[in-house]
N, C-alpha and C positions, 0 to 999 in steps of 0.2 A: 529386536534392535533394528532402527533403521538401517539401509544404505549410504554412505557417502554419496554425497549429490554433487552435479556441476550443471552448470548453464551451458546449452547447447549452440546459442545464436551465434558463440563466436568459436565455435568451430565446424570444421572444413569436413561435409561428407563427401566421400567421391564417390559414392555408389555400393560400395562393399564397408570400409569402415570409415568411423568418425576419428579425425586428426585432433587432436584436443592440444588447445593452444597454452603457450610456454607458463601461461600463470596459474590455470587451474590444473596442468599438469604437477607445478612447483606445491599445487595446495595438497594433491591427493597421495602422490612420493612422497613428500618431506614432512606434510603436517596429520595428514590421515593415515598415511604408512599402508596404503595401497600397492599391491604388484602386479604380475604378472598375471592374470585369473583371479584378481578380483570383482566381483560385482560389483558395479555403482548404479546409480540413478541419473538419468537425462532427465533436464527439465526442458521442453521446449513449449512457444504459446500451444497450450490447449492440449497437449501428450503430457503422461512419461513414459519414461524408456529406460529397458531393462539393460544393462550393458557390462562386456567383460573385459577387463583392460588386459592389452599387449605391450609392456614395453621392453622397449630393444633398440639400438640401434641410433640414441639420443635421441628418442621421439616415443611419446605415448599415442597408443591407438587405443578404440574401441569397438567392439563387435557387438552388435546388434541383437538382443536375443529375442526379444518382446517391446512391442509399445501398445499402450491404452489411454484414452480421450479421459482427460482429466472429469469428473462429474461438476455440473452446474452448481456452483453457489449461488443458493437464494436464501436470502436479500440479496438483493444486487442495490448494496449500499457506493454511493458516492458522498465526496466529503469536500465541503467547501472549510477552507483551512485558512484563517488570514495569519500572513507571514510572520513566522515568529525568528527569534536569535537563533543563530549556529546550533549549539546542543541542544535546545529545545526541540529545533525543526528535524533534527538527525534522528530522537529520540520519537516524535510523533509520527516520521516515515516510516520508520521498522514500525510501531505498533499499526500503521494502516497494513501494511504487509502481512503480518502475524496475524489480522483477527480481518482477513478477507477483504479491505475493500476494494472495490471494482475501480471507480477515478479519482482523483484529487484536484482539485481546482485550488489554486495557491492565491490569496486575496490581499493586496496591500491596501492595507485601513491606516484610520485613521491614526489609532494606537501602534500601527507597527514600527518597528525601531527601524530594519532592516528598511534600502532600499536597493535593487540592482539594477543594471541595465547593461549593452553590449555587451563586449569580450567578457565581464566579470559575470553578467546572467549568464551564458555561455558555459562558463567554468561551472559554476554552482549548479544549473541544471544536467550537467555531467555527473556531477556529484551526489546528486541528489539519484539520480537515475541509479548510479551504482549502488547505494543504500540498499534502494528496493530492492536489487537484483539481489544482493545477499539477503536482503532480509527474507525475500521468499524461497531463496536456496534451502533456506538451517529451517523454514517453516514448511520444506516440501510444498508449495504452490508452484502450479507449471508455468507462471504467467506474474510479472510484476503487475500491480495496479497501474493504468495509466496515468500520468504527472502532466498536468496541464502549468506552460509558463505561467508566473506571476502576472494580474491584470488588478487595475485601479477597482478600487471596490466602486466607486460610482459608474462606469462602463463597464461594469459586468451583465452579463445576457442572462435573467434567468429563465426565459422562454423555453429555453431548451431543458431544463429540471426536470426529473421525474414531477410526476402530481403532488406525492407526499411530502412536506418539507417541514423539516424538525429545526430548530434554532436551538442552540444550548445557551441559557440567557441567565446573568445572576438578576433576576426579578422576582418577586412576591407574585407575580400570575404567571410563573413559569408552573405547567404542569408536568408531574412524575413520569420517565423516561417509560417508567414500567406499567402505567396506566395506561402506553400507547400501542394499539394494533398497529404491529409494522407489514405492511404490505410488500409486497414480493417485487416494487424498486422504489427505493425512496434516498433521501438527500439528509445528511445531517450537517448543521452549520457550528463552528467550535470559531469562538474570535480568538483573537491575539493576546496578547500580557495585557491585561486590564480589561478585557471582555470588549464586546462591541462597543461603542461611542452611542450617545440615545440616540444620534440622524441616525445612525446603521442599523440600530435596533429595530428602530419605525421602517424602514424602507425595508426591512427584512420580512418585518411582520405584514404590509404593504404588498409582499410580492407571494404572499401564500404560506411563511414559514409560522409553525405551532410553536412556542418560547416553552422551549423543556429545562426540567433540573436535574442530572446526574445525582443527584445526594443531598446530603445533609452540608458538607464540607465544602469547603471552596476547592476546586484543583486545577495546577498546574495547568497548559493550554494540554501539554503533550499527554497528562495523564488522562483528562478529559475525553480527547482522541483514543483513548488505549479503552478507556471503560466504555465510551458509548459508542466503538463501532461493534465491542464484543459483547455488549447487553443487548443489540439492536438483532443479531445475529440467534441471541439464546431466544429473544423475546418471541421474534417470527415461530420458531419451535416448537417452542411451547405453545402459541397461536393453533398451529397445525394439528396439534395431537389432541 
């Protein structure tokens, strides 16, 4: 059975023990029913950490027992994600979280409904940031995926892409996810409600991306997201062995 886990970034080491701040302490007392000499788990980037809670005194501490460097995930998948609705996009960040990916580039297309900017972008990428951070708490990952602000699909840079670049495309010369050697960094692109636009398709296909099919089925953007960062993942593996 696992550990109860917390995120480490927002709290306070002073040298001897970690101060765990008033929210994750509210999670581990009241909802995991943690005490005094309980074990938990630190997640901080790139550790975890073994830890035994003290509490006393209206304040939880925790004592340091052990840490070790989280292990390399390869693939080191990034994910070009053009903006989808509220529970769509909720539901697509936990599953980049869950099934490893390394960054997420957020794309407003053509097709996307959403669109934000100042104070309300602000908010949303607060939001969005804390998704991850749960979502890699409850999947034990030491490190959220990084979340790149949303940027106009026509201004986007893909010079900077890994080599490898997969397109998830509903087309008749889209080739099987599972026919592709995934190399050890590569990009998968997932469009918005209604799949890419044909400009975006062609400029996709234009800048180096392969047009893949997840299945037989049409799916959701966010399921898409869910199955092809974790078949991208199985694929490499099976590659290796």
């Amino acid at each position: 059975m696992s550990l109860p886990r917390l995120r480490l970034e927002g709290c306070l080491f002073d040298g001897e023990v970690w101060h765990v701040g008033a929210e994750e302490a509210h999670h581990l007392i009241r909802v995991r029913r943690c005490y005094t000499g309980s074990l938990v788990e630190g997640l901080l980037r790139g550790e975890k950490i073994e830890l035994r809670l003290e509490c006393g005194g209206g304040e939880v501490t925790a004592r340091e027992l052990s840490r070790c460097g989280e292990e390399k995930i390869i693939p080191r998948v990034e994910l070009l994600l053009g903006l989808l609705k509220n529970d769509q996009l909720d539901d697509a960040l936990r599953f980049c979280a869950e099934t490893c990916a390394a960054e997420i580039h957020l794309l407003v297309c053509e097709r996307s409904v959403p669109r934000y900017e100042g104070a309300r972008l602000a908010e949303k990428m607060t939001r969005w940031r804390r998704i991850l951070d749960e979502a890699t708490k409850q999947a034990g990952a030491a490190a959220p995926p990084l979340l790149r602000e949303p940027r106009d699909f026509e201004k986007f840079d893909f010079g900077a892409l890994p080599k490898q670049r997969l397109a998830a495309m509903l087309s008749p010369d889209s080739k099987p996810l599972r026919l592709i050697e995934i190399e050890e960094s590569t990009v998968l692109a997932i469009g918005p409600e209604g799949d890419w636009s044909p400009r975006e398709g062609a400029e996709l296909i234009g800048n180096g991306f392969v047009p893949v099919t997840l299945g037989k089925r049409i799916m959701r953007a966010s399921t898409a997201v869910a199955a092809g960062c974790a078949a991208m993942q199985m694929l490499h593996g099976q590659r290796r062995r």
